[in-house]
FIDRENPA-415154 format. One line per 8 residues: their letters; for each residue z, x, y of N, C-alpha, C. Coordinates in nm, 2 decimals. Layout:
% FIDRENPA-415154
a	Z,X,Y,Z,X,Y,Z,X,Y  ...
***
This chain:
% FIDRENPA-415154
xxxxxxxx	1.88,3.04,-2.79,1.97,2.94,-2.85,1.89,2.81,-2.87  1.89,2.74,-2.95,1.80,2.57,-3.02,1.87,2.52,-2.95  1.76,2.40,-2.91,1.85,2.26,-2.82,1.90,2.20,-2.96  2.04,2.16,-2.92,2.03,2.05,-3.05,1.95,1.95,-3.01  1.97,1.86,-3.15,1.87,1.79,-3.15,1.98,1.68,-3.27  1.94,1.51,-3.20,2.02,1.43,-3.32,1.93,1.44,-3.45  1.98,1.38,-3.54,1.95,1.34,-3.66,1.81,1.25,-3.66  1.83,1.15,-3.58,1.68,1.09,-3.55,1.62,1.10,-3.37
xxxxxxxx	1.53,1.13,-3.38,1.47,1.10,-3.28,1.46,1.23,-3.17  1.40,1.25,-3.00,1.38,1.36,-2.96,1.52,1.42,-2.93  1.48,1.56,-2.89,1.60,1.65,-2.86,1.62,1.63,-2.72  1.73,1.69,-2.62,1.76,1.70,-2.51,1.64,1.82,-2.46  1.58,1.77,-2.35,1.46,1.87,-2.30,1.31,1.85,-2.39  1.32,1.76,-2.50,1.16,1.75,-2.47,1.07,1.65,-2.42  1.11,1.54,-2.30,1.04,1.48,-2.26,0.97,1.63,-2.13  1.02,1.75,-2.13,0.98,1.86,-2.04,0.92,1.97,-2.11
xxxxxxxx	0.91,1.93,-2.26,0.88,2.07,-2.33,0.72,2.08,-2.29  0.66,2.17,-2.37,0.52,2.18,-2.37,0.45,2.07,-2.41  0.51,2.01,-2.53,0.44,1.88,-2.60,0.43,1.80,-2.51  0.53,1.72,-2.45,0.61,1.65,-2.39,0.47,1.65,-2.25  0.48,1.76,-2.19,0.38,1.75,-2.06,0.24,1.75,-2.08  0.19,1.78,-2.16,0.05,1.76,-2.24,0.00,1.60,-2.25  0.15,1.53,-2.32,0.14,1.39,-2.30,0.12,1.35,-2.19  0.18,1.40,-2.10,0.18,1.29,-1.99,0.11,1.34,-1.88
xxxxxxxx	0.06,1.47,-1.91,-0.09,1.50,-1.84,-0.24,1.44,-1.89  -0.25,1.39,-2.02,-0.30,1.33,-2.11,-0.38,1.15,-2.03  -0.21,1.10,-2.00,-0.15,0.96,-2.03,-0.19,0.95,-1.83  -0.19,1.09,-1.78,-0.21,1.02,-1.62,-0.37,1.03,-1.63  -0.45,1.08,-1.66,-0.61,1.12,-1.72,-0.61,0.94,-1.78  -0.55,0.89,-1.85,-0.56,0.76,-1.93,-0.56,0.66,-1.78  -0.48,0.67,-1.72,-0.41,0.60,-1.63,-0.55,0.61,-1.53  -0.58,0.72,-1.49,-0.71,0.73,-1.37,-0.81,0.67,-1.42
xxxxxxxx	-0.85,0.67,-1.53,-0.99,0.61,-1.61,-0.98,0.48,-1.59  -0.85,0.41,-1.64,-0.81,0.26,-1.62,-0.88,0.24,-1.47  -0.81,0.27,-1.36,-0.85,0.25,-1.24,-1.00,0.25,-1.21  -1.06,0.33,-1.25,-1.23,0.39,-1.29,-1.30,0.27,-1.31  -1.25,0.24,-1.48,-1.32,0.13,-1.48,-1.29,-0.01,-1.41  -1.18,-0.06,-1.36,-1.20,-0.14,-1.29,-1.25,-0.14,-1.15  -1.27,-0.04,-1.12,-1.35,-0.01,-0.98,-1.53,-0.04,-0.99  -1.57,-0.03,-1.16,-1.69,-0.07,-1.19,-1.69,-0.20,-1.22
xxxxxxxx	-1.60,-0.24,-1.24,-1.57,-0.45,-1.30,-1.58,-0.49,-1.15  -1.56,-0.44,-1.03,-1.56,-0.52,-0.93,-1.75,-0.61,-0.87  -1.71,-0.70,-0.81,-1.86,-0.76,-0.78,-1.92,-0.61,-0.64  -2.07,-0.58,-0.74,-2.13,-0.53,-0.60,-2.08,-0.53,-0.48  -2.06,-0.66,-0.39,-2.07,-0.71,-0.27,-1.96,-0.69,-0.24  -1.83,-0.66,-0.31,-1.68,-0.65,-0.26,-1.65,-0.53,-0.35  -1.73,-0.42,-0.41,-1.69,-0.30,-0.49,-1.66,-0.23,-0.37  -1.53,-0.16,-0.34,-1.45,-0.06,-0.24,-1.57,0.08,-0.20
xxxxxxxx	-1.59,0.13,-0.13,-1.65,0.24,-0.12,-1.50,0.38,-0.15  -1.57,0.46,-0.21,-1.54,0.60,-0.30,-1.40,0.63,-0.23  -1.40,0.64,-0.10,-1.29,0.71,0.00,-1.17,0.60,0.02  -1.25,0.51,0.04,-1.07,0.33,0.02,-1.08,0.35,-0.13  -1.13,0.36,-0.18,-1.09,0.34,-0.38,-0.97,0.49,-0.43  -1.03,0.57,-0.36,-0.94,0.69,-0.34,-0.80,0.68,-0.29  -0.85,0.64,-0.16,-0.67,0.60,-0.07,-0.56,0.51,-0.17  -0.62,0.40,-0.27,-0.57,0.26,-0.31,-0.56,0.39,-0.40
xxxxxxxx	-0.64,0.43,-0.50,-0.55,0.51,-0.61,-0.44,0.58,-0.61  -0.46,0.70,-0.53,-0.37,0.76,-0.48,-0.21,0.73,-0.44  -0.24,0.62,-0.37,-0.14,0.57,-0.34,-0.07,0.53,-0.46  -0.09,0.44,-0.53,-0.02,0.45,-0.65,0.02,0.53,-0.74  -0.08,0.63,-0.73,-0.05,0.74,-0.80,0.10,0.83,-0.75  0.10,0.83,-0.63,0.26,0.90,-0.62,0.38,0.82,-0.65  0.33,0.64,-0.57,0.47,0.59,-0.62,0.45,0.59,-0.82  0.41,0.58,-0.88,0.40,0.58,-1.06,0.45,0.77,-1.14
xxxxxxxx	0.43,0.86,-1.01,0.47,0.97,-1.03,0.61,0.96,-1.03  0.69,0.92,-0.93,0.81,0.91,-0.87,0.92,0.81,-0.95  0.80,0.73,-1.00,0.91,0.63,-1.15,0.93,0.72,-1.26  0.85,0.78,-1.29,0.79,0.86,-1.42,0.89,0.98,-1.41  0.90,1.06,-1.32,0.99,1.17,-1.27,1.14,1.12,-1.29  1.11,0.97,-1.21,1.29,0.94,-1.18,1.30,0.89,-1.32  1.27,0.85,-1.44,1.29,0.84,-1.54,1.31,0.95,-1.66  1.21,1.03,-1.59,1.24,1.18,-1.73,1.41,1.25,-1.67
xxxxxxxx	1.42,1.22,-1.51,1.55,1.30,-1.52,1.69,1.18,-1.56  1.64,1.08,-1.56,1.78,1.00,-1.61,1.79,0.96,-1.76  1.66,1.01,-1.84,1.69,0.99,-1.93,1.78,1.13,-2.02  1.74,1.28,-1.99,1.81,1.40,-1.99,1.95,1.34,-1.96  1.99,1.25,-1.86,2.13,1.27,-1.87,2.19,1.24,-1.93  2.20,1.17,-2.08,2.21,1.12,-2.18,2.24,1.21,-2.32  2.30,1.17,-2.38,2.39,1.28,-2.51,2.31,1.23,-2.59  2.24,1.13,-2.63,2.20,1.06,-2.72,2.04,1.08,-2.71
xxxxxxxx	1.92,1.00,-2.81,1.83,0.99,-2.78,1.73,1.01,-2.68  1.71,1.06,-2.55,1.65,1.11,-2.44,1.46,0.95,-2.47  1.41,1.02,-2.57,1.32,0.97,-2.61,1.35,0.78,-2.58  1.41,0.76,-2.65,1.52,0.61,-2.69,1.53,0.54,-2.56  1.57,0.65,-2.43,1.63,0.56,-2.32,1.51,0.59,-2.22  1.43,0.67,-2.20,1.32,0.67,-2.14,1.23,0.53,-2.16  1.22,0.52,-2.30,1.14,0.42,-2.36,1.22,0.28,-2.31  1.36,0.26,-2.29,1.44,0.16,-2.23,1.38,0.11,-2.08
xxxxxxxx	1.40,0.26,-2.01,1.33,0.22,-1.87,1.19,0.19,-1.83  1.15,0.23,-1.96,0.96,0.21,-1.91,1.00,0.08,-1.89  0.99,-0.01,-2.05,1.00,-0.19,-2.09,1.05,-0.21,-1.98  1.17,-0.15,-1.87,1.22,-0.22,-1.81,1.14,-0.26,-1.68  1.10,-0.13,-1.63,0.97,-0.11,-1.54,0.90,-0.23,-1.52  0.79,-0.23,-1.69,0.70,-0.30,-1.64,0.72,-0.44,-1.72  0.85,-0.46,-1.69,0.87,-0.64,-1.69,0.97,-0.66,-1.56  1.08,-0.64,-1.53,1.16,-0.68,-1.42,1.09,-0.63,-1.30
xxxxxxxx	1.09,-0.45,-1.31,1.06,-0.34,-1.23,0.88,-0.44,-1.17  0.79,-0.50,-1.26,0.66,-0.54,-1.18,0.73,-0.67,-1.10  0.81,-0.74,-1.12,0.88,-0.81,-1.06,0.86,-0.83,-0.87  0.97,-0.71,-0.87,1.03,-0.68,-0.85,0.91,-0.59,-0.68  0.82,-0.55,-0.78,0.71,-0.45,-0.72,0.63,-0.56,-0.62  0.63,-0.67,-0.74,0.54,-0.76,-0.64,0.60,-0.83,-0.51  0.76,-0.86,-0.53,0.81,-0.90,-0.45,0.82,-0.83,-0.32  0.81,-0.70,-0.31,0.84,-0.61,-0.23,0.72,-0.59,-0.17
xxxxxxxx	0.60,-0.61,-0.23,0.45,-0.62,-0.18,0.47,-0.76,-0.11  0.47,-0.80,-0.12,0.47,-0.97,-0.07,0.60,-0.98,0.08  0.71,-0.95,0.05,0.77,-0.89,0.19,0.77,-0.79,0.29  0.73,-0.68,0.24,0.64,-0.62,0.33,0.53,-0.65,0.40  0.41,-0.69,0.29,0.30,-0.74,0.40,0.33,-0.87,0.50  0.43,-0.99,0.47,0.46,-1.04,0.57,0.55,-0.98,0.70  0.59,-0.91,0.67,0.70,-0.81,0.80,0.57,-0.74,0.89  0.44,-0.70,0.81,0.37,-0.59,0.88,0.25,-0.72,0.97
xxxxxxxx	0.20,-0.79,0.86,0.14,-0.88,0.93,0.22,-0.98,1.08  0.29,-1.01,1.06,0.41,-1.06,1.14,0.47,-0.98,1.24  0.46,-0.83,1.27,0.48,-0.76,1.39,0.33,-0.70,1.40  0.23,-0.69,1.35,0.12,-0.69,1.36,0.14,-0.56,1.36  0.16,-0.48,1.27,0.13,-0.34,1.24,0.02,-0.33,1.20  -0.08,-0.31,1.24,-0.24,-0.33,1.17,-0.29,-0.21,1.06  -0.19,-0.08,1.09,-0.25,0.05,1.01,-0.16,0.00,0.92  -0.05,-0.07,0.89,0.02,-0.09,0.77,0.00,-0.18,0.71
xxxxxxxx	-0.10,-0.26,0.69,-0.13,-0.36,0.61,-0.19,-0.30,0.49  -0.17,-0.33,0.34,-0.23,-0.28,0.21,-0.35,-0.28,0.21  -0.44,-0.18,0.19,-0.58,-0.16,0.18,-0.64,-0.18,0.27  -0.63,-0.19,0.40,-0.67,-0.17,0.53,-0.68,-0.03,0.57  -0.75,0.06,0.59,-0.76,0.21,0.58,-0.83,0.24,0.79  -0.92,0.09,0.84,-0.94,0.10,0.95,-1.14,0.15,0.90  -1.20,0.15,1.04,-1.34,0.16,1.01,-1.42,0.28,1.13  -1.39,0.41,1.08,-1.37,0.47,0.95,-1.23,0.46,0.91
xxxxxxxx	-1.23,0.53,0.74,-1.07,0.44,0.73,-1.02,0.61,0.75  -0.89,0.58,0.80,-0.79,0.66,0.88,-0.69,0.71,0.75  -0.66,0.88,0.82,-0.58,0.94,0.68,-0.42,0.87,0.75  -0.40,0.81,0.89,-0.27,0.79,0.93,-0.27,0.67,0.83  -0.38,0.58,0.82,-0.33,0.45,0.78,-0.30,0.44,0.68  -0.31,0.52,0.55,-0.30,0.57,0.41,-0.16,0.65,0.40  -0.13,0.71,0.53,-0.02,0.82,0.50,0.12,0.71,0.52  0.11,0.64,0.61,0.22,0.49,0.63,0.18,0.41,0.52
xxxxxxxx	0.14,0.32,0.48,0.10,0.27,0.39,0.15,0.34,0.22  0.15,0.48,0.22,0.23,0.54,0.15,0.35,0.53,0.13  0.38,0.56,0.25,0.56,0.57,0.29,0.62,0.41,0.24  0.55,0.29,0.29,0.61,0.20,0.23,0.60,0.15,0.10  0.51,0.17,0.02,0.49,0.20,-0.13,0.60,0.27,-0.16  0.62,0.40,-0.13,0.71,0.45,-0.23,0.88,0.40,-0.16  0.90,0.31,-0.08,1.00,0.25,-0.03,1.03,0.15,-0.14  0.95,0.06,-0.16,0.93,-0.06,-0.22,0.93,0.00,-0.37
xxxxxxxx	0.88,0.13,-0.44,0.92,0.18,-0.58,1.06,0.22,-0.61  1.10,0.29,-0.44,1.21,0.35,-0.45,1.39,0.20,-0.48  1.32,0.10,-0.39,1.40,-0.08,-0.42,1.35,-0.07,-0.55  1.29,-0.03,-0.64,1.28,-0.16,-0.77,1.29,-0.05,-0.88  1.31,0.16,-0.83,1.41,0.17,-0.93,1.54,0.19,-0.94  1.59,0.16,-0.80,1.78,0.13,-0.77,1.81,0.02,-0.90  1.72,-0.07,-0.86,1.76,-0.23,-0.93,1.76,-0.17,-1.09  1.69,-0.13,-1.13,1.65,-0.08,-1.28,1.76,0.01,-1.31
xxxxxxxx	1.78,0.12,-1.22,1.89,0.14,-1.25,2.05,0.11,-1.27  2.05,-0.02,-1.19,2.16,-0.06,-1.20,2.19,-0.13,-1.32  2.08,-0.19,-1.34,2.06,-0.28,-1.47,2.09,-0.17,-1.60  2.06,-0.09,-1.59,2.10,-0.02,-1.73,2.24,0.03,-1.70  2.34,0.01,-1.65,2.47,0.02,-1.61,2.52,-0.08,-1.69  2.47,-0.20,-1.73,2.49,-0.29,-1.82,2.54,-0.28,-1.95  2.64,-0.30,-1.98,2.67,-0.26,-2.15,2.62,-0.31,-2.23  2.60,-0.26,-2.33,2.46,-0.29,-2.44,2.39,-0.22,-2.48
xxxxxxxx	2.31,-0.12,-2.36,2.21,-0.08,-2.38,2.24,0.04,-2.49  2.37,0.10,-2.50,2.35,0.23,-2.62,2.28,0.16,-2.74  2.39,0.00,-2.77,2.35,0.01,-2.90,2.19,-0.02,-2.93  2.12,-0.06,-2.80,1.95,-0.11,-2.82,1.87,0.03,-2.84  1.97,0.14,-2.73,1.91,0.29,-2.81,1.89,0.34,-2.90  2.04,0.36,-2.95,2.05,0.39,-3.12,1.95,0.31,-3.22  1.91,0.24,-3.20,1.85,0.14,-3.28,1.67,0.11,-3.23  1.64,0.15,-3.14,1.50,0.14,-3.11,1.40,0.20,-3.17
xxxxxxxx	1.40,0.33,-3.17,1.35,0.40,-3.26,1.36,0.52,-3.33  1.50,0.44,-3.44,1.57,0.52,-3.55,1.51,0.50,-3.67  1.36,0.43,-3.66,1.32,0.41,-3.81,1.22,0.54,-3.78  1.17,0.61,-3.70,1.09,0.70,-3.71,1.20,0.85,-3.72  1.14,0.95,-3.83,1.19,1.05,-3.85,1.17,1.16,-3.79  1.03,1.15,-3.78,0.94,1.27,-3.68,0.95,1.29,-3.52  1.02,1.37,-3.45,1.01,1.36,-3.32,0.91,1.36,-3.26  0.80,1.46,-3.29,0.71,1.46,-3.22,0.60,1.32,-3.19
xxxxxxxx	0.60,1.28,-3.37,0.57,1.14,-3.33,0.63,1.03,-3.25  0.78,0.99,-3.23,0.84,0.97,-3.15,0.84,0.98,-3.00  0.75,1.08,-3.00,0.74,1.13,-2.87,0.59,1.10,-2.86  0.53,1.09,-2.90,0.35,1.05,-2.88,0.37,0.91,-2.85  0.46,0.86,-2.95,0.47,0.66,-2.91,0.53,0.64,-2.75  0.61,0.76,-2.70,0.72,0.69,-2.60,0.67,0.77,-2.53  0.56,0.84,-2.52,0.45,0.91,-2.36,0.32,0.87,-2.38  0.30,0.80,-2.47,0.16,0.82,-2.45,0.13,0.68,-2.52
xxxxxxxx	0.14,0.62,-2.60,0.07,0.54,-2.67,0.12,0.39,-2.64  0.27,0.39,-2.62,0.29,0.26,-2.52,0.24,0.28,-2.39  0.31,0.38,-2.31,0.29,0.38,-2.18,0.12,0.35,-2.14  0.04,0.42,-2.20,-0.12,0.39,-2.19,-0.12,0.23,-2.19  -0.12,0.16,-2.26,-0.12,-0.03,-2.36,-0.05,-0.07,-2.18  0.06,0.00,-2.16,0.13,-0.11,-2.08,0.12,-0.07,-1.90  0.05,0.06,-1.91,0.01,0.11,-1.76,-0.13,0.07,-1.73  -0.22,0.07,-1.82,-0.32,-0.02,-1.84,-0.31,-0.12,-1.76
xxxxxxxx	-0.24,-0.23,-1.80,-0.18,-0.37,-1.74,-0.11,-0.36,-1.60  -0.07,-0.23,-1.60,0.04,-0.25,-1.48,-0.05,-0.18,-1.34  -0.10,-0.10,-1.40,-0.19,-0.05,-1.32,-0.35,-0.11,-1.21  -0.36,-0.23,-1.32,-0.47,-0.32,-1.28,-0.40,-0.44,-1.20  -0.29,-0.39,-1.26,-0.24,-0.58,-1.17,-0.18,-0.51,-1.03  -0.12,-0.41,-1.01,-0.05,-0.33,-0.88,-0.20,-0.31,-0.77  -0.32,-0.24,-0.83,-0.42,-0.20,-0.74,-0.47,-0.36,-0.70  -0.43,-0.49,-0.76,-0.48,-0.59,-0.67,-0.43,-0.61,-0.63
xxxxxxxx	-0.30,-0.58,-0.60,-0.14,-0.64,-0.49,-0.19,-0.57,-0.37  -0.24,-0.35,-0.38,-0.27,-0.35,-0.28,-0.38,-0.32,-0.21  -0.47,-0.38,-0.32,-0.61,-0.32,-0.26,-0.64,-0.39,-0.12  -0.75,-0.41,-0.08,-0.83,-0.50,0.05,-0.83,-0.60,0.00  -0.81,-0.74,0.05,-0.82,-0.87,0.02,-0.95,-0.90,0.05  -1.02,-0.94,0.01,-1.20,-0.95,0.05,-1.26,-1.07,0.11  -1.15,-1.21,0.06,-1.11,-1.35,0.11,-1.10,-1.34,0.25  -0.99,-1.28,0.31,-1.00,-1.22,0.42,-1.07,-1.14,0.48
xxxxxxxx	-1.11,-1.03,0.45,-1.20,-0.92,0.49,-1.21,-0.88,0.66  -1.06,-0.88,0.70,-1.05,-0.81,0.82,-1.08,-0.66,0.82  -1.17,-0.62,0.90,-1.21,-0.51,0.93,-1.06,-0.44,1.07  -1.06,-0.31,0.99,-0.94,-0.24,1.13,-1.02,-0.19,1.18  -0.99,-0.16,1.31,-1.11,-0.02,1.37,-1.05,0.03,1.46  -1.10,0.15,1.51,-1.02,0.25,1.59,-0.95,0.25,1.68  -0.92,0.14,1.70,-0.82,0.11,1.84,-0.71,0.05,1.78  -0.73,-0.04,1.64,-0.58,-0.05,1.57,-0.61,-0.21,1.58
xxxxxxxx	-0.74,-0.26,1.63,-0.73,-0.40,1.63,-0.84,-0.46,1.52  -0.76,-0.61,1.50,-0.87,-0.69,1.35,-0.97,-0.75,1.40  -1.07,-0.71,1.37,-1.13,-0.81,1.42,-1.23,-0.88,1.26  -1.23,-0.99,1.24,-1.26,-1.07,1.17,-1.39,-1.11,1.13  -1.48,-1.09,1.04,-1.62,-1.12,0.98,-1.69,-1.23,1.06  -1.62,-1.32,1.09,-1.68,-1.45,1.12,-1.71,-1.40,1.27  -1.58,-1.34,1.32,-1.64,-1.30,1.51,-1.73,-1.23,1.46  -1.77,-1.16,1.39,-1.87,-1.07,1.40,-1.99,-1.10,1.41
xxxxxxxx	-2.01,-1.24,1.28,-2.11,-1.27,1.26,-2.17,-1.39,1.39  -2.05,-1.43,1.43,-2.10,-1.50,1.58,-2.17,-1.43,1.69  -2.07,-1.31,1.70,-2.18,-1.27,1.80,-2.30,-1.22,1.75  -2.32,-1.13,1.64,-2.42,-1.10,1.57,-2.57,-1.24,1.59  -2.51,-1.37,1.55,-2.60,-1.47,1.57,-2.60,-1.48,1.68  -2.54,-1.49,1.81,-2.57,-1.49,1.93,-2.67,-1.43,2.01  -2.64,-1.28,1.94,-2.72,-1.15,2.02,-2.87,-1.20,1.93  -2.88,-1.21,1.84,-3.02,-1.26,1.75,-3.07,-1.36,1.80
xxxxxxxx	-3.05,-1.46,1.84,-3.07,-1.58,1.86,-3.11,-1.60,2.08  -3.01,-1.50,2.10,-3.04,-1.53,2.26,-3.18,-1.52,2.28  -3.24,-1.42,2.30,-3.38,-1.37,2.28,-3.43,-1.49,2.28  -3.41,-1.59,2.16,-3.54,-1.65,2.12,-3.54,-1.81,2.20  -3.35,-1.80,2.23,-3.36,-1.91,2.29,-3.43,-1.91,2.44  -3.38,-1.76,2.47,-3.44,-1.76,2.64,-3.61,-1.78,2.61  -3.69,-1.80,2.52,-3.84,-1.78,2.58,-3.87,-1.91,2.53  -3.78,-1.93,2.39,-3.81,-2.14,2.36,-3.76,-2.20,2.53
xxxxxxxx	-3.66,-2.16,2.60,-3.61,-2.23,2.72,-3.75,-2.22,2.82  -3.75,-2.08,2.81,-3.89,-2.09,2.94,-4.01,-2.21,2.90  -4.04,-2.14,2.75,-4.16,-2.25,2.73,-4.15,-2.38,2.78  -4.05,-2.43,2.74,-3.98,-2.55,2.70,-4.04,-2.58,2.90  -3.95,-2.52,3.00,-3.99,-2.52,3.16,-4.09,-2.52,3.19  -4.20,-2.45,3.14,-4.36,-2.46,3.14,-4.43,-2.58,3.13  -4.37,-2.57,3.01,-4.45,-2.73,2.95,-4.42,-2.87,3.03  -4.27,-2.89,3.11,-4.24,-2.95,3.23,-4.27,-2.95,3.34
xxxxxxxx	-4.31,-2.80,3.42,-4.35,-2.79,3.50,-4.50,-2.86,3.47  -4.55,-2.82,3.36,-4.74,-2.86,3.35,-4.71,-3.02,3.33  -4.67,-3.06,3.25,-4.62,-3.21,3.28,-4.65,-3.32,3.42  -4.54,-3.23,3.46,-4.53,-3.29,3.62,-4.61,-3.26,3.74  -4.71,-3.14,3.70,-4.77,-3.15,3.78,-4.90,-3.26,3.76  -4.96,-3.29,3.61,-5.02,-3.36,3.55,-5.02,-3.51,3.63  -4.87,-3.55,3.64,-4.80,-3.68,3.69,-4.89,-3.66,3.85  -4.84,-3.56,3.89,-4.86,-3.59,4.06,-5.02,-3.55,4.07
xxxxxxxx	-5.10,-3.53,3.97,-5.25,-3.60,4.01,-5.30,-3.70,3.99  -5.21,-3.74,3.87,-5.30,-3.90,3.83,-5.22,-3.97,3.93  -5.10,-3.92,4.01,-5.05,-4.05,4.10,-5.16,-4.05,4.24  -5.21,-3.98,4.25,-5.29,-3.88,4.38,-5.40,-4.01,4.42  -5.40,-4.05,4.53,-5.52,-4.18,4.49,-5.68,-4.10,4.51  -5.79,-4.17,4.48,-5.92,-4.13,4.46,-5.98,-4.21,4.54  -6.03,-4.10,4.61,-6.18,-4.23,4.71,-6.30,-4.20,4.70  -6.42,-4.31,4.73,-6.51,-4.33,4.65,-6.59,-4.30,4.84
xxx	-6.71,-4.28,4.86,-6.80,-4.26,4.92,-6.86,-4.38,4.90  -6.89,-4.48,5.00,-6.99,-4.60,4.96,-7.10,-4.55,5.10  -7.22,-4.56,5.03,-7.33,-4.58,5.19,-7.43,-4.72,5.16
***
């Protein structure tokens, strides 16, 4: 039996058809490359090693699964356009929904820093970095996706939005093209942007550059580098110190000959 299908635009079921998943197997391939290359834009000196570049992708990668998902099934629930209102929720995504993302990044890290949860701080993975501290760190990610698409959804509860449907993309005749614009060719343009700006919300802060380590505690570049100069430096102070004693001791003994009186033999 044919899905119907309106007059303009996609049918019910092909944001799921064959076409449909090609796209957006396509468009997460687009999505990973993005990340790619900015992992080569980074400076030498603060570029992530392979396994934290991993954890930070990843991690986005499920919460961006989980919008993407929660959007193909709310847009199917729809009599109308499917195509039309997916494309509603992306725009909404990545303008209120980054909002929204950031805000949630920004309250969280002060809650974690502030009870000092050390494995849950963004892009802290620990040294070596830890699959626990990536698997939490997850969990609150997709908490913080799961708050900003309640919000999005409620927002489209709003009246209005059919008639912005009907009307979005009813000048295109071709579904399939329809469907290339609203999986692949915006979403690319604007996951691009959203993609690059989210992995700096949670990558490692490098300003900072607290190191975690296996006991769950920070310890800080600068202690490091103090004792580091300490342990370099003792060595050289202890044998400048001896010298330094030598050359006083030969001093003073110097003093107590020339004080030493001299006598002379007269016959």
């Amino acid at each position: 039996m044919a899905v119907p299908r309106p007059a303009h635009g996609c049918g019910s079921g092909a944001l799921l058809g064959r076409f449909g998943v090609l796209l957006q197997v396509v468009l997460a391939l687009c999505a990973l490359s993005t990340l790619m290359i900015k992992r080569l834009k980074e400076p030498k000196e603060e570029r992530r090693p392979w396994r934290t570049w991993f954890y930070d992708t990843f991690k986005q990668a499920i919460g961006s699964l989980f919008i993407h998902f929660a959007n193909v099934f709310l847009s199917d629930l729809t009599e109308e356009d499917p195509c039309s209102l997916y494309l509603i929720n992306f725009i909404l995504d990545a303008t209120l929904g980054m909002l929204l993302i950031w805000l949630g990044v920004k309250v969280v890290s002060w809650i974690v820093q502030h009870k000092k949860y050390t494995y849950l701080v963004f892009g802290e993975y620990g040294d070596p970095p830890q699959a626990a501290a990536w698997i939490g760190q997850c969990m609150l990610y997709l908490l913080i996706m799961a708050f900003e698409k309640a919000v999005i959804s409620l927002v489209l509860l709003i009246p209005g939005w059919t008639k912005l449907q009907q009307i979005l993309l009813g000048y295109i005749p071709n579904p399939q093209l329809e469907l290339i614009l609203v999986m692949l060719v915006v979403p690319f343009i604007v996951n691009a942007i959203m993609f690059w700006v989210v992995d700096s919300l949670i990558m490692r802060k490098h300003k900072q550059n607290n190191t975690l380590d296996i006991n769950g505690s920070i310890e800080s570049p600068w202690a490091r580098r103090t004792e580091e100069s300490q342990a370099l430096l003792s060595p050289d102070m202890e044998s400048d110190q001896s010298e330094s004693d030598q050359d006083i001791s030969g001093l003073r003994g110097m003093n107590q000959k020339m004080k030493q009186p001299s006598y002379q033999v007269v016959i």
